[in-house]
MIDOSE-1310 file (N, C-alpha, C; in nm, 2 decimals, decimal comma, always signed):
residues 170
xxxx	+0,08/-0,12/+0,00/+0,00/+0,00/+0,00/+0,09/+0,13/+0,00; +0,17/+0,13/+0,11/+0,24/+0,28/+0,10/+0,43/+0,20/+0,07; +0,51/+0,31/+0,14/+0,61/+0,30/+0,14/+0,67/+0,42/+0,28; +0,73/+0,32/+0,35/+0,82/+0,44/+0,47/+0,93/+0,45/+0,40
xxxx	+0,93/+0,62/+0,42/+1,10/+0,67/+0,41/+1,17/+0,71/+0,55; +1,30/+0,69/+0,54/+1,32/+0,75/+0,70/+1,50/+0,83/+0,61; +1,44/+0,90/+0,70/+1,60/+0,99/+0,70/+1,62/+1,01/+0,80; +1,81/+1,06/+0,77/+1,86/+1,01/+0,93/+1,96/+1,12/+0,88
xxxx	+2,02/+1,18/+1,00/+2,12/+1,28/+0,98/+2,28/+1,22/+0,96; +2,33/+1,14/+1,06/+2,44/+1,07/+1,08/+2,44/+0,96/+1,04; +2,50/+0,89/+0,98/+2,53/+0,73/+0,98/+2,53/+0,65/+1,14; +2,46/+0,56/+1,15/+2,43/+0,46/+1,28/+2,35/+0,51/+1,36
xxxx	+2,27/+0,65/+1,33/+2,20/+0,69/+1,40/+2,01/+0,68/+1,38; +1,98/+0,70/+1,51/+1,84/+0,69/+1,43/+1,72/+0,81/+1,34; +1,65/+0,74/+1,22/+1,62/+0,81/+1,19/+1,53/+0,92/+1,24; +1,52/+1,05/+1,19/+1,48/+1,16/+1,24/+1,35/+1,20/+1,17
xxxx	+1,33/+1,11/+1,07/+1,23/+1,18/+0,99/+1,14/+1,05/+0,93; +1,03/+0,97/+1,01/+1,00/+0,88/+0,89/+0,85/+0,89/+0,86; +0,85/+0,87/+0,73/+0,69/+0,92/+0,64/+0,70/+0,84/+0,58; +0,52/+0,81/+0,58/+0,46/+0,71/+0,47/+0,37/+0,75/+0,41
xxxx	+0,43/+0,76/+0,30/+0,36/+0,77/+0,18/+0,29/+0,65/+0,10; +0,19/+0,71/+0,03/+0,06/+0,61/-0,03/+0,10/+0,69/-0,21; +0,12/+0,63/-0,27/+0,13/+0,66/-0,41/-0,04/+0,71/-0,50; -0,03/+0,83/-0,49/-0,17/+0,86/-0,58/-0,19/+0,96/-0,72
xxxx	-0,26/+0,95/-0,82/-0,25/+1,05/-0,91/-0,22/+1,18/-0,90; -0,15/+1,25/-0,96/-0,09/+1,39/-0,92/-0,10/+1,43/-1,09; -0,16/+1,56/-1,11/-0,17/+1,62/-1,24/-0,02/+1,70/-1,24; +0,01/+1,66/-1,32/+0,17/+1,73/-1,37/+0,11/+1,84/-1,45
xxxx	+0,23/+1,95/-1,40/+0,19/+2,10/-1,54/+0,37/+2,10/-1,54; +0,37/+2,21/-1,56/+0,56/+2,24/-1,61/+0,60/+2,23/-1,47; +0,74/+2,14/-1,45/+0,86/+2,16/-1,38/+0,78/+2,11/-1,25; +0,72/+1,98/-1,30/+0,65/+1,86/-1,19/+0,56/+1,90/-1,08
xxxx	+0,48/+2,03/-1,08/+0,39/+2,10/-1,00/+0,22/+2,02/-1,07; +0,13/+2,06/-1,00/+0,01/+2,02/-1,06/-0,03/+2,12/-1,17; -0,13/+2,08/-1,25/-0,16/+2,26/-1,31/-0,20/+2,33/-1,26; -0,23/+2,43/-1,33/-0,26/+2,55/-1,23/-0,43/+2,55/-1,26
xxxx	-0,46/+2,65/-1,23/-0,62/+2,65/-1,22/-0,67/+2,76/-1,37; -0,52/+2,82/-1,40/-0,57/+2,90/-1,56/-0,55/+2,80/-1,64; -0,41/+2,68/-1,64/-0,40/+2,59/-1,76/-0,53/+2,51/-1,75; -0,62/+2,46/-1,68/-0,74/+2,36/-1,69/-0,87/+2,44/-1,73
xxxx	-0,88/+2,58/-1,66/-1,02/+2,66/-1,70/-1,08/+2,62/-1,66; -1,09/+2,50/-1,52/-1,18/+2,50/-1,43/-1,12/+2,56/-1,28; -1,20/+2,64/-1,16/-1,15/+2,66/-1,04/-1,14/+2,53/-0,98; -1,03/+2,53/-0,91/-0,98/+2,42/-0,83/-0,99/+2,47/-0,67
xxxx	-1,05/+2,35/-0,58/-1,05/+2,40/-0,47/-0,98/+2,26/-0,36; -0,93/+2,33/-0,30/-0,81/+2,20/-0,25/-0,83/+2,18/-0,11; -0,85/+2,08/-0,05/-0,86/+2,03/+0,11/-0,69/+1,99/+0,16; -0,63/+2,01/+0,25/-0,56/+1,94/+0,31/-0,61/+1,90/+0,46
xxxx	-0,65/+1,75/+0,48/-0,65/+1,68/+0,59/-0,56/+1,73/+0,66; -0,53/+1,76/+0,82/-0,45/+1,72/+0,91/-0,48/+1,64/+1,01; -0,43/+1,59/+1,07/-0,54/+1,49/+1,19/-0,38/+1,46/+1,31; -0,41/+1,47/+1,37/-0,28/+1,47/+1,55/-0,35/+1,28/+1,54
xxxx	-0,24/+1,21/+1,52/-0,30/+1,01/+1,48/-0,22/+1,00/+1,65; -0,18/+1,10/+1,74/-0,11/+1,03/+1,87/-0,18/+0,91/+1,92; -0,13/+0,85/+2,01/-0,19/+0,75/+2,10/-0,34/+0,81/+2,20; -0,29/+0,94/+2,21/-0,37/+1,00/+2,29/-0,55/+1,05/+2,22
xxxx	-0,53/+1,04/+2,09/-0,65/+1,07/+2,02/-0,71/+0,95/+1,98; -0,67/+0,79/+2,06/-0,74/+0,68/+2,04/-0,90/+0,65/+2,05; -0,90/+0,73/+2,18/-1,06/+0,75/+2,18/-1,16/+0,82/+2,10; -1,04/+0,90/+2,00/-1,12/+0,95/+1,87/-1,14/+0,92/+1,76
xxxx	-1,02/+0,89/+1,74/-0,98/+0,83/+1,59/-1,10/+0,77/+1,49; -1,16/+0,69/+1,53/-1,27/+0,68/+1,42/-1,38/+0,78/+1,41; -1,41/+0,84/+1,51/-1,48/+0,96/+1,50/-1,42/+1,11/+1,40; -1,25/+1,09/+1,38/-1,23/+1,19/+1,35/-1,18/+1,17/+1,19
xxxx	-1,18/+1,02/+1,17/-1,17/+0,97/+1,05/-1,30/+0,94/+1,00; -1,44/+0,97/+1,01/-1,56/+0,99/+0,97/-1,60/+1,10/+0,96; -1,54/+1,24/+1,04/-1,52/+1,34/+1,00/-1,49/+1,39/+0,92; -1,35/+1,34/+0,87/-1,30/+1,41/+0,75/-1,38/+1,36/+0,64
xxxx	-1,41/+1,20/+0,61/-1,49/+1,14/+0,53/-1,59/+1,24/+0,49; -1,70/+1,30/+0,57/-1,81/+1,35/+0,62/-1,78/+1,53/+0,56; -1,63/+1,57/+0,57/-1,61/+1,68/+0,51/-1,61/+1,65/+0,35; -1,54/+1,57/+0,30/-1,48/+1,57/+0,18/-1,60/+1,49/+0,08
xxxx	-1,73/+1,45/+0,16/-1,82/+1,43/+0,08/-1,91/+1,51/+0,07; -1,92/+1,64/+0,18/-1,99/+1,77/+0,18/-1,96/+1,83/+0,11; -1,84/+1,89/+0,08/-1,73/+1,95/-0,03/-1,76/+1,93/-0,15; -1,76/+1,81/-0,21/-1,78/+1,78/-0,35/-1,94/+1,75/-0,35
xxxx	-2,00/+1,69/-0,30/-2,18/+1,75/-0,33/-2,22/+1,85/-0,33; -2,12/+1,98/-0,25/-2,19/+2,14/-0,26/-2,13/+2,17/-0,40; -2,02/+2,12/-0,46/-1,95/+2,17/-0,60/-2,02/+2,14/-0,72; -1,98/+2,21/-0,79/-2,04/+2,18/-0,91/-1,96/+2,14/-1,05
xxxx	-1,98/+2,07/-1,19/-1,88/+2,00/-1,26/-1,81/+2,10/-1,29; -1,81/+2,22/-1,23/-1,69/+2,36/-1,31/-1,58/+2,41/-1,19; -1,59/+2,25/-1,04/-1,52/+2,33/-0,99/-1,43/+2,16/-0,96; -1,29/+2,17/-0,95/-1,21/+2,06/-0,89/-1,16/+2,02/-0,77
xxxx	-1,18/+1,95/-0,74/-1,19/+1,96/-0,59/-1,06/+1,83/-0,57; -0,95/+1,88/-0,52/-0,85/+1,81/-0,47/-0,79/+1,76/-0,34; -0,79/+1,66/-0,31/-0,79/+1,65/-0,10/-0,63/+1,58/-0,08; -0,56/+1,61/+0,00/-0,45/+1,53/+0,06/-0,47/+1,51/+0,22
xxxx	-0,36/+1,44/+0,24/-0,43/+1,41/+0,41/-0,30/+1,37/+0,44; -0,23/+1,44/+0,59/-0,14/+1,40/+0,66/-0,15/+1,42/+0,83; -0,15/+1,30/+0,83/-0,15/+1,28/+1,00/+0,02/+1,26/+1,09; -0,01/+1,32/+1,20/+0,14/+1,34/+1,25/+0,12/+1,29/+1,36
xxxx	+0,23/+1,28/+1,42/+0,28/+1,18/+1,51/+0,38/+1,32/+1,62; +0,41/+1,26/+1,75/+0,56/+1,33/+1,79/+0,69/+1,30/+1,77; +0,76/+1,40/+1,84/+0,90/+1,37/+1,79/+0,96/+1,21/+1,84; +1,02/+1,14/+1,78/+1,07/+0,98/+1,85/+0,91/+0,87/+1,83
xxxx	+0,85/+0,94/+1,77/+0,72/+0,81/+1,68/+0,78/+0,78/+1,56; +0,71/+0,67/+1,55/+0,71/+0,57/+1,44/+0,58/+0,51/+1,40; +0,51/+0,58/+1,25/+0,59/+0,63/+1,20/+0,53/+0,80/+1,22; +0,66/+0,90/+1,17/+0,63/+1,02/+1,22/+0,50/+1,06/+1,17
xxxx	+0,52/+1,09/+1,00/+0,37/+1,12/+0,95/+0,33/+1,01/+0,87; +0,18/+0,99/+0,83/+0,10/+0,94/+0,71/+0,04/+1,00/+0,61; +0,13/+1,00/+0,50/+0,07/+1,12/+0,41/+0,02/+1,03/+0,27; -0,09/+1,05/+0,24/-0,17/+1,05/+0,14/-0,14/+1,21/+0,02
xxxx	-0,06/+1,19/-0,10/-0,08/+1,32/-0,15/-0,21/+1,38/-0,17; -0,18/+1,51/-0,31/-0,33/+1,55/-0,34/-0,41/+1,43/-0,46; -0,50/+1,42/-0,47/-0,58/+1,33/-0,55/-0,71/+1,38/-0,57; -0,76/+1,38/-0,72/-0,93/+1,43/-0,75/-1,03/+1,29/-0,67
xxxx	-0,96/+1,18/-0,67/-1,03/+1,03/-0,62/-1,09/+1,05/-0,54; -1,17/+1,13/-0,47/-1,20/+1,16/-0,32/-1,27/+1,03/-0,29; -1,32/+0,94/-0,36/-1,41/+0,80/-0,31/-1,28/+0,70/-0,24; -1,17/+0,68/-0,36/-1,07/+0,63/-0,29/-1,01/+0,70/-0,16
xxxx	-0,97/+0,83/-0,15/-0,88/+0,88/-0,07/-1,03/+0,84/+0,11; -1,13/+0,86/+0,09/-1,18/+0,80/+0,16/-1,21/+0,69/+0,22; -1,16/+0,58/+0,17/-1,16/+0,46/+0,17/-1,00/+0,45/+0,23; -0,93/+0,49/+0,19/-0,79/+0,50/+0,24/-0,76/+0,54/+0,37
xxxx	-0,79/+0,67/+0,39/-0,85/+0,71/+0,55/-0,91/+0,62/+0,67; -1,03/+0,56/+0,61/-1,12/+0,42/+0,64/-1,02/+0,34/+0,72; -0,94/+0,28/+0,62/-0,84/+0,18/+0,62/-0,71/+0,18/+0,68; -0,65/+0,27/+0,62/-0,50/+0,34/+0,68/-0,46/+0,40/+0,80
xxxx	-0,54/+0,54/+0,84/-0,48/+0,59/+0,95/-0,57/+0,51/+1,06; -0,43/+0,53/+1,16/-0,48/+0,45/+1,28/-0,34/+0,55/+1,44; -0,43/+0,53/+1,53/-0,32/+0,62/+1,60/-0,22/+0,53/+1,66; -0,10/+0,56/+1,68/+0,04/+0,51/+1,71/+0,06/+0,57/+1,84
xxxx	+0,05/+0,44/+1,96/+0,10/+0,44/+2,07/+0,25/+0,48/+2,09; +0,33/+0,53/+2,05/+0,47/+0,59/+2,00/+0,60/+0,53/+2,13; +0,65/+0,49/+2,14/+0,77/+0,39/+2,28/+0,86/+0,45/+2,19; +0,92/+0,57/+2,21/+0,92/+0,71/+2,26/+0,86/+0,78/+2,28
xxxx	+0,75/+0,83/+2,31/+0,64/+0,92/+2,23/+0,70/+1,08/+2,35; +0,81/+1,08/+2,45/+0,84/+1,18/+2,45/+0,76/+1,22/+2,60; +0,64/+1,14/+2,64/+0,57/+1,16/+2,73/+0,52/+1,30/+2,79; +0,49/+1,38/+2,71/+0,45/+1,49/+2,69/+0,33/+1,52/+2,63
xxxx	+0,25/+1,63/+2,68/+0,10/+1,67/+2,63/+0,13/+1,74/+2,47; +0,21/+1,79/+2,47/+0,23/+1,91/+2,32/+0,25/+1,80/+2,19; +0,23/+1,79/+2,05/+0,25/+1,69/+1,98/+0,33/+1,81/+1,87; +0,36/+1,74/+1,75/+0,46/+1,78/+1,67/+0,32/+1,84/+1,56
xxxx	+0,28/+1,97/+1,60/+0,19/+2,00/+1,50/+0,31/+2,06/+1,41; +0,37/+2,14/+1,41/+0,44/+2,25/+1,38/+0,48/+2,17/+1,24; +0,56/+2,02/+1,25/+0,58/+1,92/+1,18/+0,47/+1,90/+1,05; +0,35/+1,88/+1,10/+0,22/+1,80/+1,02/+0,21/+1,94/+0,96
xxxx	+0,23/+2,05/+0,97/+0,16/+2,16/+0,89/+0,26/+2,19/+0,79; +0,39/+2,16/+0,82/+0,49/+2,20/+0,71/+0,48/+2,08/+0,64; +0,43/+1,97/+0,64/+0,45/+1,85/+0,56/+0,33/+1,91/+0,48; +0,20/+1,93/+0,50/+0,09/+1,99/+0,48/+0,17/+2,08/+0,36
xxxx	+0,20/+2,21/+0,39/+0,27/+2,24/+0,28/+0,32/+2,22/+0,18; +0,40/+2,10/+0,25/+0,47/+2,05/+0,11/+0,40/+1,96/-0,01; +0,28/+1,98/+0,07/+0,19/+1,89/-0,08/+0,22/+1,96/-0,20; +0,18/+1,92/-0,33/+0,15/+1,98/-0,44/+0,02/+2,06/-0,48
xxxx	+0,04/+2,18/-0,39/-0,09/+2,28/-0,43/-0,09/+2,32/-0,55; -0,18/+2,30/-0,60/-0,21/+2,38/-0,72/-0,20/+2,60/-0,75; -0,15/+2,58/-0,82/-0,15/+2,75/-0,83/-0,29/+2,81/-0,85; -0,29/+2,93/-0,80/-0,46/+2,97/-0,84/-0,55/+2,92/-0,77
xxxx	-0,53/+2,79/-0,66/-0,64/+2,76/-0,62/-0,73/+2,80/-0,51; -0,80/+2,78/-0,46/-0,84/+2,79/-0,38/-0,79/+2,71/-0,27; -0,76/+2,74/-0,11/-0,71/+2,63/-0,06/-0,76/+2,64/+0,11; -0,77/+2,52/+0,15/-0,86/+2,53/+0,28/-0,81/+2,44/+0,36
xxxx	-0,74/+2,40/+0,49/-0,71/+2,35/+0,57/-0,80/+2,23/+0,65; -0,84/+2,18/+0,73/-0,88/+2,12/+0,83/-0,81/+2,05/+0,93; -0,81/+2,08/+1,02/-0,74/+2,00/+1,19/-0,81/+1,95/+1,28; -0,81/+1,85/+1,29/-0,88/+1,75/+1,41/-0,68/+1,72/+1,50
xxxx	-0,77/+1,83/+1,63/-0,64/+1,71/+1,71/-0,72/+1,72/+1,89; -0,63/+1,67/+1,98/-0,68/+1,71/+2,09/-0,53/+1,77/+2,24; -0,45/+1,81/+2,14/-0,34/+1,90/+2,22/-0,25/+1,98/+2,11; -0,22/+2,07/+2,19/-0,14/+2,18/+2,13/-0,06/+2,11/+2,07
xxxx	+0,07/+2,21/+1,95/+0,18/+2,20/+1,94/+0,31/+2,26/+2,06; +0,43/+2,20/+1,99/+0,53/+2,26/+2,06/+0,56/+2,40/+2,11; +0,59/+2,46/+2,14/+0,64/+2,63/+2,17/+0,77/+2,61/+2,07; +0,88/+2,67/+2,20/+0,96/+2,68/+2,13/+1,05/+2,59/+2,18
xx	+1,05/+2,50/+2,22/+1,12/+2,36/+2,30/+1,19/+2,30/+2,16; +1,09/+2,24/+2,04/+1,16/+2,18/+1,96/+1,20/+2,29/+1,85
């Protein structure tokens, strides 16, 4: 289904960074971005999922994964065939979890990407998890970023978590 990557700063050390990714359609324009919303001539409106998957949000997790479901099928029944609606979804973890995030890129599939959600995310009891109330939002939002937004689009966030991020500790 997906693939972990982990990066690591030093040799023999552990890694600092591991993500899994789910391989999904991505519309290429020039220089491997998606197109933009003048090259298609239809408005594009883009969701990124975030969701806090800690151990701590166990008693939520399927509540908050019927949620998003529940967003992303409201979204596209209010749309209409002149507008595109593109969803990605990354869930995060703290610093010393495994794995850190679950990222699903952007995809028009919203039937699949909700089925994937269904199936995929699940929250991670973390042995390190750092034993702290604060989680690594700071992390999930810059990943969040890094999706492939479309230019021109329209773009709208959602966060389901149930504790802050860091200060300035990490």
């Amino acid at each position: 289904m997906g693939k972990a990557v982990q990066k690591s700063t030093k040799k023999g050390t552990a890694p600092t960074k591991t993500i899994k990714k789910d391989k999904a359609p991505v519309k290429k324009g020039k220089k491997g971005s998606a197109k933009s919303a003048k090259e298609t001539g239809k408005k594009v409106l883009e969701l990124g999922l975030l969701l806090d998957t800690t151990g701590s949000m166990m008693p939520w997790i399927n509540r908050a994964k019927k949620t998003l479901n529940e967003i992303i099928s409201n979204v596209v029944k209010s749309c209409d065939e002149n507008l595109t609606v593109r969803v990605c979804f990354v869930g995060y973890n703290d610093y010393g979890m495994t794995p850190r995030y679950t990222i699903h890129p952007f995809t028009d599939d919203t039937e699949k990407l909700k089925t994937w959600i269904t199936n995929t995310v699940k929250t991670v009891s973390g042995i390190p998890s750092g034993n702290d109330w604060p989680e690594d939002l700071a992390g999930g939002l810059n990943e969040c970023l890094k999706q492939n937004w479309t230019e021109g689009s329209v773009k709208q966030v959602f966060h389901i978590f149930d504790a802050p991020g860091h200060g300035t500790q990490y």
